[in-house]
Structure formats: structure tokens, C-alpha cells
FIPA-769259 format. One line per field, with one value per residue (C-alpha): x, y negated, z negated; residue number from 1; residue in one letter. Coordinates in steps of 0.25 Angstrom, whole numbers, padded with zeros to 4 digits. Layout:
// FIPA-769259
u <- X | ...
v <- Y | ...
w <- Z | ...
seq <- NUM | ...
type <- A | ...
This chain:
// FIPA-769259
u <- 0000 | 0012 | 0016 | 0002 | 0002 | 0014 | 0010 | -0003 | 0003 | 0018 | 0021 | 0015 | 0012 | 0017 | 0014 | 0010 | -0005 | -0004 | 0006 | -0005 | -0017 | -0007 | -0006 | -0022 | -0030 | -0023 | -0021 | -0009 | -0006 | -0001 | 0003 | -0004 | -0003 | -0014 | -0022 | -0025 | -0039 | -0042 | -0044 | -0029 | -0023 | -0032 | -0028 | -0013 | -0012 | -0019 | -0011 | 0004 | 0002 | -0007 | -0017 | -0033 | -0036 | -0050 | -0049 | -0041 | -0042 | -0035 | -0032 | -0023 | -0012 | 0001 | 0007 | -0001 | -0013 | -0014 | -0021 | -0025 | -0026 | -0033 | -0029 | -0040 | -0039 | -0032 | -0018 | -0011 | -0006 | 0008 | 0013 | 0006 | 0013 | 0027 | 0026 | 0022 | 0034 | 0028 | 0039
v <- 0000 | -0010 | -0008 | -0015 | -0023 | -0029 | -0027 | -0035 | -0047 | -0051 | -0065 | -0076 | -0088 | -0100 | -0112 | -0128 | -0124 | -0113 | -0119 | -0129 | -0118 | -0110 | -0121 | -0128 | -0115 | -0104 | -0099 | -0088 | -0086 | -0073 | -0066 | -0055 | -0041 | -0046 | -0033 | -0035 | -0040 | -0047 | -0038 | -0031 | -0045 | -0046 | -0033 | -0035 | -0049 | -0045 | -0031 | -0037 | -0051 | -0045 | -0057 | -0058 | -0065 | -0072 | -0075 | -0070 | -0077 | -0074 | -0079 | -0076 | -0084 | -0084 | -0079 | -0067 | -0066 | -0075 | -0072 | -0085 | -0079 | -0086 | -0081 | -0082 | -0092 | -0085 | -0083 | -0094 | -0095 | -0099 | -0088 | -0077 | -0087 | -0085 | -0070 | -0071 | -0078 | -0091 | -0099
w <- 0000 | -0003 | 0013 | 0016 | 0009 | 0015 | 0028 | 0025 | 0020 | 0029 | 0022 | 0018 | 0026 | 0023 | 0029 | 0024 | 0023 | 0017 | 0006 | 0004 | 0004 | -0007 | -0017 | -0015 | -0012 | -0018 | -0004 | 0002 | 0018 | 0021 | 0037 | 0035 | 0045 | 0056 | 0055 | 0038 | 0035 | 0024 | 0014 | 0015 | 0014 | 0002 | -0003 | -0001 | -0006 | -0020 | -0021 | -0017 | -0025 | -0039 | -0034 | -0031 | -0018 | -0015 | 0002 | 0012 | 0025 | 0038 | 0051 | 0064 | 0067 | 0078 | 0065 | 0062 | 0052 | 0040 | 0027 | 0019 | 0004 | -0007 | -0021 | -0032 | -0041 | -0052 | -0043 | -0038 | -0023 | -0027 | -0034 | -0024 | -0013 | -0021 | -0022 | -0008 | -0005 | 0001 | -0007
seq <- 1 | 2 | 3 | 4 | 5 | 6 | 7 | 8 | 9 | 10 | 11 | 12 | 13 | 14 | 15 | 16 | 17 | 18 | 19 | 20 | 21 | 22 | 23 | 24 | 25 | 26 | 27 | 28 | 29 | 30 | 31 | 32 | 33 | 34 | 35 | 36 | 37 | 38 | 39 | 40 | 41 | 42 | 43 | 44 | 45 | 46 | 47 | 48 | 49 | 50 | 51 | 52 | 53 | 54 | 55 | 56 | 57 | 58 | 59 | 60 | 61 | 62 | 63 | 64 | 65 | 66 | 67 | 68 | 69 | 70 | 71 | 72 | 73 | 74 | 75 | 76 | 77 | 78 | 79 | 80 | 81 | 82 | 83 | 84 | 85 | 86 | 87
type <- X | X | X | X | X | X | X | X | X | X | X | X | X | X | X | X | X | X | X | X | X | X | X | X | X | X | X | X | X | X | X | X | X | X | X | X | X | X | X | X | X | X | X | X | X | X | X | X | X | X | X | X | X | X | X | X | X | X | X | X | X | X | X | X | X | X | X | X | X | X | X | X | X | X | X | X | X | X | X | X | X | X | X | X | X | X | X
């Protein structure tokens, strides 16, 4: 199971907009495998960062498939984004 997880979520996705989203909505971008639904990046993100999401968005881009997670209020964006590596 720790093998798909990885092959769900391949980095996070940084950019200006997504830095603002992380710090005002609670919000993480991830490039995620084009063929996952919603529910596996759900799954994965909760099982490989011990958090509780409440959204997952997606959308195609040139870059792939992005996932928009919003975190629960309990969990902060920040310290999700710093095991994720954003900083």
C-alpha cells in the first residue's frame, strides 16, 4: 500500500497561488498520477500525512493533474506543506 500511495501523490505543486491558498484557505496542490480519482488522493494524502482532508479538487493541466486539498480546520496547511516538502 505505501507504493501507491507514492504513485498517487508525485510532489507538491508550488507556485505564487498556491503559496497564498496554503496560508489563507488551508489549501495544498499536489501533481498527482492522471488516472487517480478523487477518493485515492484523499486516501493517500490522509494515510501518508496522519491528517483529515475535507475537498479534493482536480484539474488538468500541461503539467499533469492537480489536486487542490483543503485540510480540516484542525490541521494546518503549513506543517502538512513542510513534511511535503513545499519549503
Amino acid at each position: 500500500m505505501t507504493q501507491l500511495r507514492h504513485r498517487i501523490l508525485l510532489h507538491a505543486y508550488v507556485t505564487e497561488k498556491s503559496m497564498d491558498e496554503m496560508e489563507r484557505q488551508n489549501k495544498l496542490e499536489f501533481v498527482v498520477d492522471r488516472r487517480a480519482s478523487r477518493a485515492e488522493v484523499k486516501r493517500a494524502v490522509e494515510e501518508l500525512y496522519s491528517c483529515k482532508v475535507a475537498k479534493v479538487n482536480t484539474k488538468i493541466v500541461r503539467a499533469g493533474k492537480i489536486a487542490t486539498i483543503r485540510l480540516a480546520k484542525e490541521y494546518s496547511s503549513e506543517d502538512i506543506g513542510t513534511r511535503a516538502g513545499v519549503f
